[in-house]
C-alpha positions in Angstrom: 74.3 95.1 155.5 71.1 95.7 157.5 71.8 99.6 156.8 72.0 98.7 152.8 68.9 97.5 153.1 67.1 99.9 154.8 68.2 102.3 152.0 67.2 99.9 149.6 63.6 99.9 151.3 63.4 103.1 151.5 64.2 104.2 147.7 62.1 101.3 146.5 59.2 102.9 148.6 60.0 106.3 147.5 59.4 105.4 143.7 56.0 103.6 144.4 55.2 106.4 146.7 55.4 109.2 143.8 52.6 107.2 141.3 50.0 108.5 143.4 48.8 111.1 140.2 46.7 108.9 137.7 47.3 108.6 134.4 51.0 109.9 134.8 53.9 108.6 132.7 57.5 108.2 134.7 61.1 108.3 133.8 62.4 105.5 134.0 59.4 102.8 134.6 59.5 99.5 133.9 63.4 99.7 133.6 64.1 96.6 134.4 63.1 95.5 130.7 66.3 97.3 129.3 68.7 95.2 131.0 69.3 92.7 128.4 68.8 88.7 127.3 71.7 86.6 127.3 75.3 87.6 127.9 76.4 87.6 124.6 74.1 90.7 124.0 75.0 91.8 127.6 78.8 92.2 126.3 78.2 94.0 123.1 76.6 96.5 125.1 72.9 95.6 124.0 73.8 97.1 120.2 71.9 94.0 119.0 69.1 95.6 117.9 70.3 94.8 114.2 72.6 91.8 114.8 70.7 89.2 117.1 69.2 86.3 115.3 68.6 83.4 117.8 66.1 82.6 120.8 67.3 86.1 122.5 66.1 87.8 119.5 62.4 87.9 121.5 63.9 90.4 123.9 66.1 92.9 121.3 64.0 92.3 118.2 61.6 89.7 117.6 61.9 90.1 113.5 65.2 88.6 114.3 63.2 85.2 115.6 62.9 84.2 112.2 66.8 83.9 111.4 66.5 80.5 113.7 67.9 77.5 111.6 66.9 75.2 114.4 63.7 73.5 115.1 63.6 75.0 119.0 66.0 77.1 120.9 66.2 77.5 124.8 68.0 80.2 126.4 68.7 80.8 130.0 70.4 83.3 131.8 71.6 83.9 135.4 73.1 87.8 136.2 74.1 89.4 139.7 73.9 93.2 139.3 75.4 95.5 141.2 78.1 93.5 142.8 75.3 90.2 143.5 72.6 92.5 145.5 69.9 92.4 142.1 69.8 88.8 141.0 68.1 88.9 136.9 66.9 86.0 135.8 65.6 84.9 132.3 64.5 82.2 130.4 63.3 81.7 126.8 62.0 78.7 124.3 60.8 79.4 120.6 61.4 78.6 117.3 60.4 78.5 113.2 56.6 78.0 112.5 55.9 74.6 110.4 54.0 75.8 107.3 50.8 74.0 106.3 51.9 74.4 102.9 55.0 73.6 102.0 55.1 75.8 98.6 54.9 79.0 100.8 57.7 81.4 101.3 56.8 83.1 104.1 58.7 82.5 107.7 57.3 82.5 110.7 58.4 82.0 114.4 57.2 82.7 118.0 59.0 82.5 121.4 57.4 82.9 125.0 60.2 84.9 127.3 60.2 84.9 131.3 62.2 87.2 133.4 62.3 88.5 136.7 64.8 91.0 138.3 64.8 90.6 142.3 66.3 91.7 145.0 65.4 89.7 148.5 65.6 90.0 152.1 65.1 93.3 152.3 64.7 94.9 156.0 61.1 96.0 156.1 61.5 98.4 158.9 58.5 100.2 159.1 57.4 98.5 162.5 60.9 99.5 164.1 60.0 101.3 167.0 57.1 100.2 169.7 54.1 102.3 170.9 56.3 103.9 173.6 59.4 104.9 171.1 61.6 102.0 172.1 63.4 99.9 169.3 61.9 96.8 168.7 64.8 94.7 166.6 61.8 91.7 166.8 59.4 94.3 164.4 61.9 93.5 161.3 60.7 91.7 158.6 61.8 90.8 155.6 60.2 91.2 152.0 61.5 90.8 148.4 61.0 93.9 145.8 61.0 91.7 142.7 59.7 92.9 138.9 58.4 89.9 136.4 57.7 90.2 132.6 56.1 87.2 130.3 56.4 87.9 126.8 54.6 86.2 123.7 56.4 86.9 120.7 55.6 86.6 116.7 57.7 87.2 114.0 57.0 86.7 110.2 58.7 87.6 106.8 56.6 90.3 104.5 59.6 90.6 101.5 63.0 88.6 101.5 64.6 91.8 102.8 62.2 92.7 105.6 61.1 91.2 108.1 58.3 92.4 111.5 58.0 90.6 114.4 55.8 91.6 117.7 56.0 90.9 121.5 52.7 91.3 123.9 54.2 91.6 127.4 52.2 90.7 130.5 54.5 92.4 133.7 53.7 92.4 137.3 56.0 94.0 139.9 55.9 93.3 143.8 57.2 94.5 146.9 56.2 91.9 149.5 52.8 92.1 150.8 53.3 96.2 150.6 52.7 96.8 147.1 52.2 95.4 143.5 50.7 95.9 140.4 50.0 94.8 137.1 50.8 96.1 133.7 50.4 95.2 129.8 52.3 96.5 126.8 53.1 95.7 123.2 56.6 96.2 121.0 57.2 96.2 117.5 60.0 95.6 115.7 61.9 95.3 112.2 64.6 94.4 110.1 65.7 95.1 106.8 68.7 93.5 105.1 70.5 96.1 103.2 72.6 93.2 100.9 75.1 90.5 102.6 76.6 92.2 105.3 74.8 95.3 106.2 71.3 94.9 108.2 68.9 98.0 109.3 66.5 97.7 112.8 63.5 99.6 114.3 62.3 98.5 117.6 59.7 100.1 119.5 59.4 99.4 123.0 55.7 100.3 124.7 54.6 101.2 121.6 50.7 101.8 122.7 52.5 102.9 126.1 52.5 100.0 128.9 49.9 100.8 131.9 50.9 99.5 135.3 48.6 99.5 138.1 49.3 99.6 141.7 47.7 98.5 144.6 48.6 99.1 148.1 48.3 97.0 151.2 49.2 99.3 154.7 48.0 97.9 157.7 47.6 101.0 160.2 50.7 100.8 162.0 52.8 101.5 158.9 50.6 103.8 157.8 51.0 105.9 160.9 54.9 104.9 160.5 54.6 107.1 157.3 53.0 110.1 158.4 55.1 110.4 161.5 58.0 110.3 159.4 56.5 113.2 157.1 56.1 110.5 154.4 53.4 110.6 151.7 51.0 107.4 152.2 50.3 106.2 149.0 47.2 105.3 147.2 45.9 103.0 144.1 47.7 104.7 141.0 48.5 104.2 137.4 52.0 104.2 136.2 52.8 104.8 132.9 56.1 103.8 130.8 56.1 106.1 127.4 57.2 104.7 124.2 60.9 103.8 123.1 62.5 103.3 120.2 66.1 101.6 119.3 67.2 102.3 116.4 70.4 99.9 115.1 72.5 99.2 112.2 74.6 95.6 112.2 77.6 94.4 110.3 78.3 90.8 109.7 81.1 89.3 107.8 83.0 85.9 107.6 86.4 85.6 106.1 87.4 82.0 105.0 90.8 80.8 104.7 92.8 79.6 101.5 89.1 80.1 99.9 87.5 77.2 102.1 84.1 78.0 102.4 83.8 75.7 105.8 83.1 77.3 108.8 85.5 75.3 111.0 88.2 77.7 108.9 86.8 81.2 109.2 86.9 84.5 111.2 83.5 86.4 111.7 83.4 89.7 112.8 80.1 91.1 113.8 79.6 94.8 114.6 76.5 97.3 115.9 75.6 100.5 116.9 72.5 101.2 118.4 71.1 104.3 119.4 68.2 104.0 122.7 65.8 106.7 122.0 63.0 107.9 125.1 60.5 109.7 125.6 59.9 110.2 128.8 61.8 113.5 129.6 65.0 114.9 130.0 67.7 111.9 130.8 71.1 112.2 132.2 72.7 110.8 128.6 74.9 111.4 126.2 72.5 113.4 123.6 69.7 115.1 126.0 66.8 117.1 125.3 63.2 117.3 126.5 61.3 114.9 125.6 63.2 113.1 123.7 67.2 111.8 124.8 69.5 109.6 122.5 71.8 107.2 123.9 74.0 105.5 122.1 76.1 101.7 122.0 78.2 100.1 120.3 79.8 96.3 120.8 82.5 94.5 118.6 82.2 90.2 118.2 85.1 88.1 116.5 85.3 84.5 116.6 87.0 81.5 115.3 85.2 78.9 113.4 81.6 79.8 115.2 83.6 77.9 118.1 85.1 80.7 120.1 83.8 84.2 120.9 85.1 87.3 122.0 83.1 90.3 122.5 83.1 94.3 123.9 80.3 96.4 124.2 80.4 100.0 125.8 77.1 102.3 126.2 74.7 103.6 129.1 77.2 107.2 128.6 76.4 109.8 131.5 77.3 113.1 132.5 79.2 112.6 136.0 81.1 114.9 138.5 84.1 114.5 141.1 83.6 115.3 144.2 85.6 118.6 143.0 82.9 119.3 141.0 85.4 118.2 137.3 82.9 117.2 135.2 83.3 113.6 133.2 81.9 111.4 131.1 80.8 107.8 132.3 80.3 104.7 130.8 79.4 100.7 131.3 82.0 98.9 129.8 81.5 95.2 129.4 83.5 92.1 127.9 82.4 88.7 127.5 83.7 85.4 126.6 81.9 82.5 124.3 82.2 78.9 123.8 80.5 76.5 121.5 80.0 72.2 122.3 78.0 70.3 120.3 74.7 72.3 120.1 75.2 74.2 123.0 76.9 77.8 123.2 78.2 78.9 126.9 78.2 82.4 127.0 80.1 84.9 129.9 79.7 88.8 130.8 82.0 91.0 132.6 80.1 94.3 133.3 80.4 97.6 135.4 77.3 99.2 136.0 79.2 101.9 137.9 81.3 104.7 136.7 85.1 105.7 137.7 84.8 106.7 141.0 82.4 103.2 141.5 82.8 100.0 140.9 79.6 98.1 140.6 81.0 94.4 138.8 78.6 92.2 137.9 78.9 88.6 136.3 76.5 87.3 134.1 76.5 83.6 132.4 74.1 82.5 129.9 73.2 79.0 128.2 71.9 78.6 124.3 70.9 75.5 123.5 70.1 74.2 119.8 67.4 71.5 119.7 67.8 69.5 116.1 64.4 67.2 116.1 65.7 64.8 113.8 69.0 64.0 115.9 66.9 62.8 118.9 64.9 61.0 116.4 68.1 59.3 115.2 69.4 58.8 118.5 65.9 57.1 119.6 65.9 55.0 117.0 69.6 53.8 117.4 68.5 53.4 121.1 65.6 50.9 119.7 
């Protein structure tokens, strides 16, 4: 374990190392915003893009904030990537806008969105030998590399087919006392509703580009640590995460039994294929080109009565070798389980974020909860 996170010291200090050129946009930055909200999008392989229309909606797509039927929705989320060593958290509260005047047809909504993606006790080892070259097991310390986003989120309705909504995104990153920095970025996104069934998305991630900046706090010792080791001390830097867009076409449809239009006797299936387009460079994906790489997911929901869910997703495709050198393709597979009570949907994710050759299972449970003013209004009164 200690070994594990060594390496995990090292490669998190090895990425802030390299944003010592200014103004220089990485691969890869800021990734722990593609993740995912909620295990129900978590299973359908994030091809939500189109299909999401509750509180979680603030993370895919926030036009999709403004198919909410409740007065408030809270969502929380607990996930352990990469067999429990990342621990992902996320929370988020919103709702519809009250219009001031009631003859209006427009919709509104807003949400605020919390997350942080963390890994702890890492083994700062810097300070590992003494003065005279002996190992000094005392010298460890231990630090937390951890990565927070806040997100504000506004959504409204411009025709009865399309609908824009907006996030402004307020991230700071850490890595103990060593390093941290603080970053701002905006995403828009749409839908359009093709008729009943189909639905059309655009969401663009970093839209103006997000600018992070880093600060770095060496005392002496680990600088000298660094340069005796032939490793680059870092300085104050700008990172820069380049614009994304997700592209993503959804499928709804309920069938009723013996003609019954109540839910409690249907079958909805919900499809979506998305397609994760960056611009950042050359990726490892399934459609790759420079700058510009596609990568595609899809994810399959059915459930009974709006009571039961079960879902598939399958995306993140990758280019992969054996050890012989065969060349394969990988994938993250994922399957999740859903249950509804009352107002409350319990969601469960199943998820490999390995290939093949390694198994990386993570679990992932979720919590949506529907908040109906006028029952606790009812219940109060009752009460009194």
């Amino acid at each position: 374990m200690k070994n594990l996170q060594t390496v995990l010291l090292l490669l998190v200090l090895s990425c802030s190392f390299q944003l010592n050129a200014q103004d220089k946009g990485r691969k890869y930055s800021n990734e722990f915003l593609s993740i995912g909200s909620g295990a129900r999008g978590i299973a359908l392989g994030n091809a939500v893009t189109a299909l999401n229309g509750d509180i979680n909606s603030a993370f895919y797509n926030p036009a999709g904030l403004l198919e909410i039927q409740d007065n408030l929705q809270v969502s929380l989320m607990h996930a352990e990537w990469f067999a429990g060593i990342g621990k992902y958290d996320y929370i988020g509260v919103g709702g519809p806008m009250v219009s001031k005047t009631p003859e209006s047809t427009k919709k509104r909504a807003m949400a605020g969105t919390f997350i942080r993606f963390g890994v702890d006790n890492i083994a700062n080892t810097l300070n590992l030998y003494d003065e005279d070259g002996a190992i000094n097991y005392d010298n460890i310390t231990k630090l937390s590399a951890a990565d927070y986003a806040i997100m504000f989120s506004y959504a409204e309705t411009f025709t009865d087919k399309l609908s824009l909504g907006a996030n402004v995104k307020i991230i700071h990153r850490r890595l103990g006392r060593i390093a941290n920095s603080w970053g701002f970025g905006v995403d828009l996104g749409a839908k359009y509703k093709l008729n009943e069934s189909f639905t059309l998305a655009l969401m663009a991630k970093d839209l103006t580009s997000t600018f992070n900046a880093w600060s770095f706090n060496l005392n002496q010792d680990e600088i000298d640590a660094l340069i005796t080791t032939n490793n680059e001390v870092p300085t104050n830097s700008i990172e820069i995460t380049k614009p994304r867009l997700q592209f993503g076409i959804g499928y709804q449809k309920r069938f009723n039994f013996n003609n019954s239009e109540e839910a409690r006797k249907s079958v909805g299936v919900a499809f979506g294929l998305d397609f994760d387009i960056t611009t950042d460079g050359k990726r490892n994906v399934l459609l790759s080109a420079n700058p510009i790489s596609v990568n595609p997911a899809a994810g399959l929901e059915l459930d009974y009565a709006k009571l039961l869910f079960l879902r598939g997703g399958i995306s993140n495709f990758q280019k992969s070798t054996t050890l012989t050198d065969k060349e394969f393709l990988a994938m993250q597979p994922s399957a999740g389980l859903g249950i509804r009570l009352w107002n409350v949907r319990l969601d469960y994710t199943f998820s490999n974020l390995g290939d093949q050759q390694e198994k990386n299972y993570s679990h992932v449970v979720s919590l949506l909860w529907k908040i109906d003013y006028d029952f606790f209004r009812e219940q109060l009164k009752s009460a009194g």
